[in-house]
DRENDO-1510 file (C-alpha; in Angstrom, 1 decimal, always signed):
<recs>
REC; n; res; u; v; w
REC; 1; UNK; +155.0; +72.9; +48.4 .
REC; 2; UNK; +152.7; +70.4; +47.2 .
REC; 3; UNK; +148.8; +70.2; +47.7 .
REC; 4; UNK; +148.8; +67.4; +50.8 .
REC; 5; UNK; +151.4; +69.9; +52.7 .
REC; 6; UNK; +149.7; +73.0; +52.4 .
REC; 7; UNK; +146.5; +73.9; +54.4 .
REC; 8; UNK; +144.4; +77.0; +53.4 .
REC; 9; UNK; +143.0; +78.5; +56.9 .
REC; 10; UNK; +139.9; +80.5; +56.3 .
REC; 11; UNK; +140.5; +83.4; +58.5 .
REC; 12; UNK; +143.8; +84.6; +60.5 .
REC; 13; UNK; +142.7; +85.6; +64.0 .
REC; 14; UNK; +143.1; +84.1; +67.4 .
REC; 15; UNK; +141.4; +80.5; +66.3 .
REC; 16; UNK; +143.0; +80.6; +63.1 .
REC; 17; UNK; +146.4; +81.6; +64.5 .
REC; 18; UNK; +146.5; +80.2; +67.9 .
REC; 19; UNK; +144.5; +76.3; +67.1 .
REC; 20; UNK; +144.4; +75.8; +63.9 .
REC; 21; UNK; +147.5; +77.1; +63.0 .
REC; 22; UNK; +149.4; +75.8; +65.5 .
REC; 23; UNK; +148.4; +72.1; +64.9 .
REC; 24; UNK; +148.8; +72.4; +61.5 .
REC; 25; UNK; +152.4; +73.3; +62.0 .
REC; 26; UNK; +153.1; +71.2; +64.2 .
REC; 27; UNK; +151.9; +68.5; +61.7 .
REC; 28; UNK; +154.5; +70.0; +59.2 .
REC; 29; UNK; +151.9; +71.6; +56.9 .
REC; 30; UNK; +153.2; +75.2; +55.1 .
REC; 31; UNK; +150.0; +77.5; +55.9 .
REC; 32; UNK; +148.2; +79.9; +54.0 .
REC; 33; UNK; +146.0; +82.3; +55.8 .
REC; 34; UNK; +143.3; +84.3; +54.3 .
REC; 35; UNK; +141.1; +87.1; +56.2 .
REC; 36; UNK; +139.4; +90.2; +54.9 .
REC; 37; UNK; +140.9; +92.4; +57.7 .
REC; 38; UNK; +143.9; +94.1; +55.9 .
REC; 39; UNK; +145.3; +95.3; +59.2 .
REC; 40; UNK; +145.8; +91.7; +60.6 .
REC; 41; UNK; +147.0; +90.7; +57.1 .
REC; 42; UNK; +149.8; +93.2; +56.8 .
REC; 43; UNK; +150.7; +93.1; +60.3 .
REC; 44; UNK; +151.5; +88.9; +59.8 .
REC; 45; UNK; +153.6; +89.8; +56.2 .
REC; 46; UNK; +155.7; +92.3; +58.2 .
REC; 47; UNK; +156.3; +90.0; +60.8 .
REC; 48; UNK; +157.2; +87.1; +59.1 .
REC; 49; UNK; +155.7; +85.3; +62.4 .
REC; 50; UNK; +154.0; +84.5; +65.2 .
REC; 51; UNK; +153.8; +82.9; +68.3 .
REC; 52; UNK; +151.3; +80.5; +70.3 .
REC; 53; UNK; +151.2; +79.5; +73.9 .
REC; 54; UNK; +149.1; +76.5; +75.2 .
REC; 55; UNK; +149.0; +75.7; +78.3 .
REC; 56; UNK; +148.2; +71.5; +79.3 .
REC; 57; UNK; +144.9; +71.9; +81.4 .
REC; 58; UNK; +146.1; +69.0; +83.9 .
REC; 59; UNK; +149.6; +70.0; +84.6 .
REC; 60; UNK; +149.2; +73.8; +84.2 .
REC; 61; UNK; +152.4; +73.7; +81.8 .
REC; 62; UNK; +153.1; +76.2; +79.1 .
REC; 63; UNK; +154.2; +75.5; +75.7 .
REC; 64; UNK; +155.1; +78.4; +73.6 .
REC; 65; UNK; +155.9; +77.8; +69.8 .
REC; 66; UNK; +156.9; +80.2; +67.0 .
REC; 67; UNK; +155.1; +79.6; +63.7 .
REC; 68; UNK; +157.1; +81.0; +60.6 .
REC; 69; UNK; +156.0; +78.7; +57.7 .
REC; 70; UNK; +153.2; +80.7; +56.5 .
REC; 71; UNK; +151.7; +83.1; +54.0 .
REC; 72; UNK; +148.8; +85.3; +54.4 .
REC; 73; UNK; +146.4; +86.3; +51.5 .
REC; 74; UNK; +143.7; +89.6; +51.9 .
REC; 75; UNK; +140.2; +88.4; +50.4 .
REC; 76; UNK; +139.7; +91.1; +48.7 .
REC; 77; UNK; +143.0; +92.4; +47.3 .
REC; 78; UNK; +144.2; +89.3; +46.4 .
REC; 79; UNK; +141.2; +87.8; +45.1 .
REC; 80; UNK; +142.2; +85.8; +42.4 .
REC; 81; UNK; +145.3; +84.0; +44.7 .
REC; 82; UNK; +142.8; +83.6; +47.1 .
REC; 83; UNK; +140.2; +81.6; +44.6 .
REC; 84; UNK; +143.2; +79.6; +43.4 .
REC; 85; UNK; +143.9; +78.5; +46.9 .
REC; 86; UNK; +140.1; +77.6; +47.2 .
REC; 87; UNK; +140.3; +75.9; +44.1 .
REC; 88; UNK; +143.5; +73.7; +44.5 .
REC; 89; UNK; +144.1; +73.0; +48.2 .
REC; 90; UNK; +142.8; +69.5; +49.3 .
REC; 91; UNK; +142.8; +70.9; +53.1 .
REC; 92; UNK; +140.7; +73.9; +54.1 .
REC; 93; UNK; +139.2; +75.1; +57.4 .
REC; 94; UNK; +137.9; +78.2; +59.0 .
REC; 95; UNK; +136.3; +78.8; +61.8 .
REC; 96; UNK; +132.9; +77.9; +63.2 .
REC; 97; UNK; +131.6; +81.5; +63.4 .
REC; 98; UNK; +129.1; +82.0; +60.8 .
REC; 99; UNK; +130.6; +84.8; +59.7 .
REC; 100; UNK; +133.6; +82.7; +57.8 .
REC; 101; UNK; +131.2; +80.1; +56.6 .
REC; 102; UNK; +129.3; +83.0; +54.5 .
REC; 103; UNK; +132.1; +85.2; +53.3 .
REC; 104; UNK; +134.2; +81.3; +52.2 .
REC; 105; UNK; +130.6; +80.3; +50.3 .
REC; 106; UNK; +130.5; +83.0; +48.6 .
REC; 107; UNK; +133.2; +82.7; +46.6 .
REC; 108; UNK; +132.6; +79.3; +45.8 .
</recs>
């Protein structure tokens, strides 16, 4: 996949996953996930996926999607993929909890 369809999300759980995931896919982006917890991590690479459900605030509707396209990277034991991905991906988020914002700069 090329840079401009590949987003680098800065930490895997529920907002990662479930928002920022799930518009991203939807957008046709392949993701790559990266989070320090290793449990989280390997439990994504032995699924191989995961799903979202959002429900429309007006209607009440549910929505469930299946996200496949993604990889997921562990901070710490994959260090040096995870700098490449800071290094080369025009499109990275994380987060707003503080937390991401100081273990992304750091790296920097």
């Amino acid at each position: 996949m090329t840079n401009q369809n590949t987003v680098l999300i800065i930490g895997s759980g529920r907002s990662g996953r479930g928002m920022l995931g799930e518009l991203y896919h939807k957008a046709g982006f392949h993701i790559v996930f990266a989070d320090n917890d290793p449990s989280l991590v390997n439990g994504l690479r032995a699924v191989g996926h995961y799903s979202v459900e959002m429900t429309d605030l007006k209607s009440g509707a549910k929505e469930e999607s299946v996200i496949t396209d993604f990889a997921v990277l562990n901070t710490v034991a994959d260090h040096a993929a995870y700098i490449e991905q800071l290094a080369t991906r025009e499109t990275m988020l994380t987060d707003s909890r503080s937390i991401n914002f100081s273990n992304s700069g750091s790296v920097v």
